[in-house]
N, C-alpha and C positions, 0 to 999 in steps of 0.2 A: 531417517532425518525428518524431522519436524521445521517446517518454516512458517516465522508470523510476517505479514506482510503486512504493512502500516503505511498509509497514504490519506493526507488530508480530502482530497479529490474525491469525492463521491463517485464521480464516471466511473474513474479507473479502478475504483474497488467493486463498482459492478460488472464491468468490464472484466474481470476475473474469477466471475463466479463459475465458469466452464471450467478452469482450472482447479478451482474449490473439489470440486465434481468427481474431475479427472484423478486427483492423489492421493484417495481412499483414505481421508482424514488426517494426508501429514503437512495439508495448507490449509492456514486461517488467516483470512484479512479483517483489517479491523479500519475502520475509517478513525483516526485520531492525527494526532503530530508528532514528531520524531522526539520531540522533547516530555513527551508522557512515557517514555519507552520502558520505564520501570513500571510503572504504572498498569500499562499494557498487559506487560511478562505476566505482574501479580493475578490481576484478573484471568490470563491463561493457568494459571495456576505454574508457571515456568522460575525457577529461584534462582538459575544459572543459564548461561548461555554460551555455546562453543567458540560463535562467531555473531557479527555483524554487518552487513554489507548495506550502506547507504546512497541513494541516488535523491541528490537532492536540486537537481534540475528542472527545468519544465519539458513536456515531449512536442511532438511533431503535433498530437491530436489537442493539445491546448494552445500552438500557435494558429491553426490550420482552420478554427471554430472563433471567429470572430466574435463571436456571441461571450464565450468564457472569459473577454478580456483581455487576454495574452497577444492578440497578432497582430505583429507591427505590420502588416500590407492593408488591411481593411479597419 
């Protein structure tokens, strides 16, 4: 299995480089938007795809980091 992981969020796509690491080349993240996802594929060289799974939330570590904007307590 091959997965591309796509997140506008810069942290969290570095936040995932231990992962990168870990799956002996069958994860690649790419910092862009859900809406380039053709885009994406082309540049991976990918023409088809079996599946897609999107999370288009925010997490815990963008409300939690006042700084990012997100948290409604600070």
């Amino acid at each position: 299995t091959r997965v591309i992981g796509i997140d506008r969020d810069r942290t969290a796509i570095a936040g995932g480089f231990e992962l990168v690491e870990q799956s002996g080349g069958r994860l690649t993240l790419v910092e862009d938007r859900f809406s380039n996802l053709a885009d994406v594929c082309a540049a991976q060289g990918v023409k088809a795809v079996d599946g897609i799974v999107m999370d288009v939330g925010v997490s815990s570590m963008q409300l939690d980091q006042s700084e990012r904007g997100f948290s409604f307590r600070l």
